[in-house]
N, C-alpha and C positions, 0 to 999 in steps of 0.2 A: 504494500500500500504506500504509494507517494504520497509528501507531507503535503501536499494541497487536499488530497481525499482525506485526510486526518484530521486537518486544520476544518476542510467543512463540517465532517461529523461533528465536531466539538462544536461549533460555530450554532451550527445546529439545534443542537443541546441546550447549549448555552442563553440562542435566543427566544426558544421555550421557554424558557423561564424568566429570563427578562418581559420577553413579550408579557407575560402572565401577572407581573408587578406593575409592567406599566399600563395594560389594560384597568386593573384594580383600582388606580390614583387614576383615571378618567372617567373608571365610573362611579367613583365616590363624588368626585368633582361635579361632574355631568349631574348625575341620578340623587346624589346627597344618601345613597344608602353603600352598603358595606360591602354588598355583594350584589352580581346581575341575579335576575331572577332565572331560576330553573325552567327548561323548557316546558316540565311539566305541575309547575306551580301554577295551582288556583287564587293564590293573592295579588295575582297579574294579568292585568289584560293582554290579549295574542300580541296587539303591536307594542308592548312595552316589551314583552320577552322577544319580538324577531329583530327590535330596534338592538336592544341587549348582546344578540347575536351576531349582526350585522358590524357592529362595533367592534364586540372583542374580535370575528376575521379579518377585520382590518387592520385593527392595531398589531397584531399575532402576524399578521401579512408583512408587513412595513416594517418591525420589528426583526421578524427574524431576515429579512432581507439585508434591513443593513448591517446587520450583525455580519452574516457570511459574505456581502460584500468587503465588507472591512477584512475580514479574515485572507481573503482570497487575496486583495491587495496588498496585505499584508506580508504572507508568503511570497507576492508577488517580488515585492521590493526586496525582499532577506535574498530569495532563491534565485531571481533572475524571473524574467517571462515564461521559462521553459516550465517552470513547478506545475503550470497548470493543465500542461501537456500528459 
């Protein structure tokens, strides 16, 4: 496995879980509650949980985007152009 395959796994990983903290602080921000509501929670209206939804794929999207962006360049500049070969 080349260190550009490595560096994304991790990258990966990594921005799972970021993505997951910084969805949290948007929707505390956003929503004023603690947590999005569950798909299948009754103390929410449908478009309150698909807005819910809609949100944390984007932030999880863009998140871990730039995460392994970063990573990839990263590797990029240490290894030469070739890493990602």
């Amino acid at each position: 496995m080349n260190a550009y395959k490595l560096a994304n796994m991790l990258a990966s990983v990594l921005g799972g879980m970021l993505a997951g903290a910084v969805f949290s602080r948007v929707w505390r921000a956003v929503a004023g509650e603690d947590s999005a509501p569950a798909p299948d929670s009754s103390d929410h209206r449908t478009s309150e949980v698909l807005i819910a939804a809609a949100v944390q794929g984007a932030v999880t999207g863009a998140v871990r985007a730039a995460v392994q962006r970063a990573g990839a360049r990263g590797i990029e500049s240490v290894a030469g152009s070739d890493a990602a070969a």
